[in-house]
N, C-alpha and C positions, 0 to 999 in steps of 0.2 A: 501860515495856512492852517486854519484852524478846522481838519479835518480828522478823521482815525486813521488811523496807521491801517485799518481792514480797505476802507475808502480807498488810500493813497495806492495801493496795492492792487486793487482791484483799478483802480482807473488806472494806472501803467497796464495793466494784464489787457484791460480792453483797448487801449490806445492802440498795442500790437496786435491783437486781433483784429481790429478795424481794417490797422494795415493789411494784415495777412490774407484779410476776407479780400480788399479791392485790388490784391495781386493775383487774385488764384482768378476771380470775376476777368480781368483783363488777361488772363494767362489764356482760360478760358474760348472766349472770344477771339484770339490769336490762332488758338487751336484747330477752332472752328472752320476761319477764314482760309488757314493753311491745308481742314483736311478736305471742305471742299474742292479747293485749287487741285488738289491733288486725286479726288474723285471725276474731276473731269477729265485729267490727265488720263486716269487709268479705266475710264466709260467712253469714254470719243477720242483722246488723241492718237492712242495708239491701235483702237481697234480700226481707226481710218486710215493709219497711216500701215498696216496689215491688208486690209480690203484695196489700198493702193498696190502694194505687189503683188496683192493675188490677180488683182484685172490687168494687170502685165503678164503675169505668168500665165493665165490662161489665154491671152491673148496668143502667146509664142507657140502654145501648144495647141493651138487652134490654127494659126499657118504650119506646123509641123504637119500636124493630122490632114490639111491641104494637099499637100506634096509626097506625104503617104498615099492619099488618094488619086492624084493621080499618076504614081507611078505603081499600083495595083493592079496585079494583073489577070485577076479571078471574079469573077461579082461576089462569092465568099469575103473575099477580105472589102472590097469596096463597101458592102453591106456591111462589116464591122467597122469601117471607118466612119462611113455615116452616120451612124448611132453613136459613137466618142463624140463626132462632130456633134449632136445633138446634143449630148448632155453636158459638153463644156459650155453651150448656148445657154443651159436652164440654170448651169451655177454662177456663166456670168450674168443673168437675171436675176438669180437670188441676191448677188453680191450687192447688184445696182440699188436692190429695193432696201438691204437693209444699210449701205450709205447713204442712202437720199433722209432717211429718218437720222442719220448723226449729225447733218447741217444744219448747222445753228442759224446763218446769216441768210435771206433768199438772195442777196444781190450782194453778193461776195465775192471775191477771185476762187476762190473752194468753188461756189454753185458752177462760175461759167467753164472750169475745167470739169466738171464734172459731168455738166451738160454736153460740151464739147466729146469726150468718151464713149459719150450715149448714143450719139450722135453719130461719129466714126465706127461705133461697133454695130451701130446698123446697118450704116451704107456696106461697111466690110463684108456683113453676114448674106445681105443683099446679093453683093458682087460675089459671093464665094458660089451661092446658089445659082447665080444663072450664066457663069461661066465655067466653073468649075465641076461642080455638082454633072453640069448636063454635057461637060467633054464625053465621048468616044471611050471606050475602052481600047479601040481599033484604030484612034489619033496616034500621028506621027510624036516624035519626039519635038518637033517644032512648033507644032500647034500644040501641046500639052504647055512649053516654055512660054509661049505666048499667052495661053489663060493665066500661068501661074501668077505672070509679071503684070499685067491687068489689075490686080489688087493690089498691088505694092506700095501705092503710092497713098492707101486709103489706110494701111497697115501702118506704114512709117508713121504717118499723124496720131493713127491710134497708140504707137507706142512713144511719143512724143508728149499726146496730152496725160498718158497716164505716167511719164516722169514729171510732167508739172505740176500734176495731182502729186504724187508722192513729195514733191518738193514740199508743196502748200505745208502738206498735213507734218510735214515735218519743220517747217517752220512754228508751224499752230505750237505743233510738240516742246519746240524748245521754247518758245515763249510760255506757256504755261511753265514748264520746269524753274525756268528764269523767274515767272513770278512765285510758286511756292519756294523755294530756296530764298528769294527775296525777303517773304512773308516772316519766314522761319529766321534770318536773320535778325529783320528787325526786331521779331516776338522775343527771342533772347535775349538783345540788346537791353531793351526796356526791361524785361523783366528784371535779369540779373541788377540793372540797375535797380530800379524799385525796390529789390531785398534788398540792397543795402542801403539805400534811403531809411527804410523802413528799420532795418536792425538798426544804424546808427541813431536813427530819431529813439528805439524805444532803447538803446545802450544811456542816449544823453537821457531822458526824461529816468531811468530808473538810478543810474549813477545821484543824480540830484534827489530823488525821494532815499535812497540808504545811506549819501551823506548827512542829510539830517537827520536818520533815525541811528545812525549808529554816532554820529556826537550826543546826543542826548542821553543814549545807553551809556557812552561811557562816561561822561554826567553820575550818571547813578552808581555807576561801578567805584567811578574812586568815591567816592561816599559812600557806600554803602562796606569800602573794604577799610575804610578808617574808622567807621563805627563797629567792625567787626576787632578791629584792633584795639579797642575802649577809646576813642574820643567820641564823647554823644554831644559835641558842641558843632558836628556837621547840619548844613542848610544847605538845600538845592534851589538856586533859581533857574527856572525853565518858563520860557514864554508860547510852549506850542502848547495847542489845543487838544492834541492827540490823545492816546491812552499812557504816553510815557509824562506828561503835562500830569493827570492824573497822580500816577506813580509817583511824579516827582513830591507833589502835595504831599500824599499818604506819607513819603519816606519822611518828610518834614514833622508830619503828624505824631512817625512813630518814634523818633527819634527825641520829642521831648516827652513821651509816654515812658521809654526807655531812659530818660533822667530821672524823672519821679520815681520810677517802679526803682531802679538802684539805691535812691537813699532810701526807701522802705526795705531793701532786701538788705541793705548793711544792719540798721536796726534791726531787723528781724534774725538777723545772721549773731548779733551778739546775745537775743535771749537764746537763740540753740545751742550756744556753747554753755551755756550756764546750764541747761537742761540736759548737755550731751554727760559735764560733769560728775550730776549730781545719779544718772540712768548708770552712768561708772560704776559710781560706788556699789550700789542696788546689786547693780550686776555681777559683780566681784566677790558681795557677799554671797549669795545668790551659789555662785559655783564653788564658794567653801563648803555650803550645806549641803550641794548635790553628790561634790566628791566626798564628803564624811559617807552621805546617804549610799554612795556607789560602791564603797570598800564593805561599807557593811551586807550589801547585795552581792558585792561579789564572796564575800567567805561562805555566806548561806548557798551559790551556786556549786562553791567548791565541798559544801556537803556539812559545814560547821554549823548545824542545829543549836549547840549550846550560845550562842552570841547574843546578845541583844545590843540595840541601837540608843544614845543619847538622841534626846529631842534638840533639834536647835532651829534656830532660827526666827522666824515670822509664826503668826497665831497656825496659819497655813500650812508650814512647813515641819511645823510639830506635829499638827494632826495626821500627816506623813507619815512622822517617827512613832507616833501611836499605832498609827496601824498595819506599818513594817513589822513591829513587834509581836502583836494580833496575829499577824502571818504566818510568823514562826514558831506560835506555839502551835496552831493550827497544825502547820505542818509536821511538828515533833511528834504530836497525837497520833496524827495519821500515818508516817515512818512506824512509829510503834508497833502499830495495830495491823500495819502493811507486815513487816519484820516476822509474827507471831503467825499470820492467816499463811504466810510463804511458808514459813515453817512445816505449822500444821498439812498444807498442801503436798509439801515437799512427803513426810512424812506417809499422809495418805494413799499418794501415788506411787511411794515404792512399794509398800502391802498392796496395791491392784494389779500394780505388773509384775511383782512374784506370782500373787492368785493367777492372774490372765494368762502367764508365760506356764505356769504347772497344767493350768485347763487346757491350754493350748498345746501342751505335750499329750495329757492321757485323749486329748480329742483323735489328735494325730495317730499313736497307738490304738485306739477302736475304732479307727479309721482303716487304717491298714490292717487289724481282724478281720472286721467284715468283709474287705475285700478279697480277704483269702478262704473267709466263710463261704463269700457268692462264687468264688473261680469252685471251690469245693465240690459245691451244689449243682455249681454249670456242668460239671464233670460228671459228679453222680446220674444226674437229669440226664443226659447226652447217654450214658450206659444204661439209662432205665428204659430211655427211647429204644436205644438201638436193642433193646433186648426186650419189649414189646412186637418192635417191628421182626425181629428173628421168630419170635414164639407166633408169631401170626402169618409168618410166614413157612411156619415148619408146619403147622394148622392144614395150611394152603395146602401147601405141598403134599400133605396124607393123606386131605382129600383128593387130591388131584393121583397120589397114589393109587388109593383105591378104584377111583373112578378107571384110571387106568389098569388096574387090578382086574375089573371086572370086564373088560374090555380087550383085556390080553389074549382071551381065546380066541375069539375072531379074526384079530389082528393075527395071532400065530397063524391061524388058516392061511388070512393075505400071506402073510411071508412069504411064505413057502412058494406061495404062486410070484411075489416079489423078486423071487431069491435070480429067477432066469431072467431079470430085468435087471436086478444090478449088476450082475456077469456081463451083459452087453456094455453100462455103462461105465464098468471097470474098467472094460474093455479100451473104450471112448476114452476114458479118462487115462490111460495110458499114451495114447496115441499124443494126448493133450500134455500134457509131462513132458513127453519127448521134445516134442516143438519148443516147451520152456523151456527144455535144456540146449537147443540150440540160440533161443533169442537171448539165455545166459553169457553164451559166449559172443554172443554180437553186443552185450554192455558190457565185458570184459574189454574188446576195442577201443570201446568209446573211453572206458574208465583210464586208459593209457593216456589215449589223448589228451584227456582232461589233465593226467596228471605230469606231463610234458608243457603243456598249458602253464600249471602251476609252478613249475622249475621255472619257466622264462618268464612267467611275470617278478617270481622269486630273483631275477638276475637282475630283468628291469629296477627293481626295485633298489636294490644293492646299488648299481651304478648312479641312480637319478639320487640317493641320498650320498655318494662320494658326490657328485658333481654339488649339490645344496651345499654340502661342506666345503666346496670350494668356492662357493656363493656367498659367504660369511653370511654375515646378518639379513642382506636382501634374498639368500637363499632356505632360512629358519622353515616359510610355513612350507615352504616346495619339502623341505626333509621332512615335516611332519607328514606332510599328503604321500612320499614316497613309503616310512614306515608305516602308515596304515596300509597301503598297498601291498608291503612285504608279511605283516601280520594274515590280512585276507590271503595270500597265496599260500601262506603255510597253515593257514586253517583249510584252504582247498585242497593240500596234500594229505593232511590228515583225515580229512574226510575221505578224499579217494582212495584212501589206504582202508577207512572201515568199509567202507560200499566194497571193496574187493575182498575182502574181510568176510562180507556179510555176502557176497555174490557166490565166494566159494562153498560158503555154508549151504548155500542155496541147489548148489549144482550137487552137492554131495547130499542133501536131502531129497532130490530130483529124482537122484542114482537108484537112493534107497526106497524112493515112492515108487520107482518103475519095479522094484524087485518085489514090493509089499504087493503093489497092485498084482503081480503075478500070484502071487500066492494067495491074493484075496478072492482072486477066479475061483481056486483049489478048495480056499473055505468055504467060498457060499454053498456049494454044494454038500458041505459036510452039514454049516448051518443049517439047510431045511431038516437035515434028519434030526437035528436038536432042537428045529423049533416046537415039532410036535411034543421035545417030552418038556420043554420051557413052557407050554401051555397049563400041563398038568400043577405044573409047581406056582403058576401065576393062580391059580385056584387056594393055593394055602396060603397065598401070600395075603391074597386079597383079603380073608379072615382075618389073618394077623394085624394089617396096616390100618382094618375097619376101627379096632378097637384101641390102635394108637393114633389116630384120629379124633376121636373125642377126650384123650388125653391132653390133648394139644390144645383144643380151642378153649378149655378150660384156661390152660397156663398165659396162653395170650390174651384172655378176658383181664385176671392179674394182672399181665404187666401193665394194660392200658390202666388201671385203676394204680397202680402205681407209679405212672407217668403223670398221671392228674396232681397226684398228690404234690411230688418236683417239683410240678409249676408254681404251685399254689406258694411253697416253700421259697422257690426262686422267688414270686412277686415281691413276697413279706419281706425278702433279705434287701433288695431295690431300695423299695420304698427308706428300708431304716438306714441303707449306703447316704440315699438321699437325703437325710434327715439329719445323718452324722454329719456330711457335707457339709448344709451349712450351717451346723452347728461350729463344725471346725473353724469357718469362715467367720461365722459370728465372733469366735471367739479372737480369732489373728487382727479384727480391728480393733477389740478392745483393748488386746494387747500392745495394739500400736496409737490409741487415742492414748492407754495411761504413760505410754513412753515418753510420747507427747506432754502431758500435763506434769511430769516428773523431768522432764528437760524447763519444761515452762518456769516451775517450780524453783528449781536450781538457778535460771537466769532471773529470776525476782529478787533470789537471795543474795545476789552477786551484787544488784543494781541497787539493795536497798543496805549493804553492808558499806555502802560510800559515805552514808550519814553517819555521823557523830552525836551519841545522844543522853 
């Protein structure tokens, strides 16, 4: 079959599709036939063979409501019999109308029972009306029996043709059910068969397409695994068409490409050994010259400037050794020269950080002068002030003397007529004394209280730090909050100890204000007669205090001009605090750069004393 292996592959694939399509199309079609059958079942068989018991059942309950009516014995109830009887009439009318639309057949055994029903339930409704309906309320029991049984005979038919209806529709019934169960049998049947028709046809047609595609692979396999072993004298004969037909060629192809290319790779394989040889030797000298070259790189690492290197080698490899050599003098030069400027460095920076470290003391020392110069100044200043402000205020004061000087006559006058107003409020203020001395002893009470207060929190305290103490570690902060508690009550007793302290003082000053205040009744009155001659004497004073008044403002002009000067003196000292500052600061970095460049110094000379020169 001289087709592709994609071909063969796809034609099995579509074979079983094929299949699969004209099983599901018939599966289909079964489905269909079955769910009709089965839509008619559940559309007409059983809603007819339903509407059969119901026009029985209303039938029954239509001679019930007969025999109700006429054994009623009110027009009440016969008027609601009536009305039942009507409307079981309009439901068997509804009934009849929607049966007659579920007949399929017009000339059926279904149509002539059903007609027949129609038929009887007129006559019946007929006879109920003109026997029944129109009895007496006032009829015997005999003539009511007699209408009742009048219809009887029109009743039994009607219930007669409506059990050969309900027979019908239940034959219809089973026969439909008989045929979907049928339907669905056979549909199964056929089907299941068909799938396995169908698997079996596409099992045999693929079994025969991957028997011959797996002989052919393995065709290649053992030849392609004996040429992997070294025999290139394998050949494939293959007579398919496919792509393993292909394969098989190509393998043929490469298999005498793969003889050819081997006797060129043997040849070629014995110039590399002669070339691998001869890259040997090259090689070997090669890392004699590098290791001579690396011993002498390594002494120079370890700091042996005195060395120098033998040339060896290739034109290359000397010029190498030429300018290894080049290198080390270079660098011997430079060690030198490094060696001598450390030095010199070394040297430099201990003279800058002796100078820096001397500056930086006398800076420190005139540092600390000044600042005892400005507390000096600040002190003098503060005593120039406060003795400015006394001299101008003693100034004040002698004018205000005098002016009160000159003013005493008058005033004495007042007095004297004052003198009988403060006897009154002596008087008042006595009175007022008194009272303090009693509301004295109403915070003498309280101060008890309070300090009864303070014993019991003082107790409190004591026992709530025994109990923390029995609280080991989870009672710690409780004993601390208890001793601040005990501290605060005995600072509350010491306190209510001075407030009693200070209350008694009180009461005893009280005692002695009420005695003063008596006697002070006794003086005013002496006072007036010494105001008049205090008046005379406030006349000499005021002479005298006029002219020590202009003494004064003299002195307090002074000190303000003296306090000016302080300041001036205070600024200048600041400024030069300021100045020394940071000078001092200026100078604690130089003294810490040259620290610096004198550590630097010394690590140079440590670093460059590893060479040998």
């Amino acid at each position: 079959m001289n087709l592709s292996i994609r071909l063969k592959l796809l034609a099995a694939l579509g074979l079983s599709l094929f299949l699969l399509l004209v099983l599901g199309i018939f599966a289909l079609f079964q489905m269909s036939t079955m769910n009709a059958r089965a839509d008619f079942v559940g559309k007409n068989s059983i809603p007819t063979l339903n509407m059969a018991s119901d026009m029985r059942r209303i039938a029954n309950r239509y001679r019930s409501s007969q025999a109700a009516y006429l054994l009623a014995i009110t027009s009440e109830e016969r008027s609601l019999l009536s009305e039942d009887m009507l409307t079981q009439e309009k439901e068997m009318t509804t009934i009849f109308r929607d049966y007659a639309m579920l007949i399929v057949a017009t000339d059926s055994s279904e149509r002539q029972a059903y007609d027949a029903i129609v038929n009887d339930w007129t006559d019946f409704v007929s006879q109920s009306r003109s026997t029944i309906i129109t009895t007496s309320i006032t009829a015997n029991s005999a003539e009511k029996e007699t209408a009742f049984h009048f219809s009887d005979t029109k009743f039994q038919s009607l219930i007669g043709a409506t059990a050969k209806l309900r027979e019908i529709d239940g034959v219809q019934s089973d026969e439909a059910l008989k045929a979907v169960q049928s339907t669905y049998e056979g549909s199964r049947t056929l089907v299941i068969g068909s799938t396995g028709l169908a698997i079996l046809f596409s099992a045999v047609f693929g079994l025969i397409i991957s028997t011959a595609i797996v002989r052919n692979i393995s065709l290649l396999t053992r030849a392609t695994a004996a040429v992997a072993a070294g025999d290139m004298s394998q050949q494939v004969t293959m007579r398919s068409g496919d792509e393993l037909g292909t394969l098989a060629t190509s393998f043929n192809q490469m298999t005498e490409n793969l003889r050819a290319s081997k006797a060129t790779e043997e040849q070629a394989h014995k110039l590399e050994i002669q070339r691998n040889l001869a890259e040997r030797e090259t090689r070997a000298e090669l890392q004699r010259v590098v290791a001579h070259y690396s011993d002498f790189i390594a002494r120079i690492a370890a700091g042996d400037l005195t060395s120098r290197v033998d040339e060896q080698g290739d034109a290359e490899m000397r010029r190498i050794g030429v300018d290894l050599n080049k290198m080390v003098e270079g660098l011997h030069q430079i060690t030198t020269q490094t060696q001598q400027a450390a030095a010199n460095i070394a040297a430099a920076a201990a003279e800058i950080l002796s100078a820096t470290t001397q500056q930086a003391a006398s800076a420190a020392e005139q540092s600390a002068a000044l600042t005892q110069t400005t507390t000096t100044i600040d002190e003098v200043k503060a005593i120039a002030i406060q003795t400015a402000q006394q001299a101008a205020q003693v100034a004040h004061d002698s004018q205000s003397a005098l002016n009160a000087a000159r003013e005493g006559t008058s005033s004495v006058e007042e007095t004297v007529t004052g003198m009988s107003q403060i006897r009154s409020r002596v008087e008042s203020i006595a009175e007022t004394i008194l009272a303090l001395a009693e509301q004295t002893q109403a915070i003498g009470t309280i101060i008890t209280t309070v300090s009864e207060l303070a014993d019991q929190s003082n107790l409190l305290a004591l026992n709530a730090a025994i109990e923390a103490a029995r609280a080991g570690e989870q009672g710690r902060s409780f004993a601390v909050v208890a001793q601040h508690v005990r501290d605060l009550a005995e600072r509350s007793k010491g306190a209510t100890q001075q407030v009693r302290e200070i209350l008694s003082e009180i009461q005893k000053a009280t005692n002695a204000a009420v005695l003063v205040t008596e006697e002070g009744t006794k003086g005013v009155e002496a006072g007036a007669r010494l105001a008049g001659q205090a008046g005379q004497v406030i006349h000499r004073i005021a002479a005298e205090v006029e002219g020590g008044a202009q003494a004064n403002v003299q002195m307090a002009a002074a000190a303000q001009q003296q306090t000016a000067g302080m300041e001036q003196i205070g600024q200048a000292m600041g400024s030069i605090q300021q100045a020394t500052t940071q000078a001092l600061a200026s100078t604690r970095q130089a003294e810490r750069a040259a620290q610096d460049l004198h550590t630097l110094a010394q690590s140079l000379q440590r670093t460059i004393a590893a060479y040998r020169l």
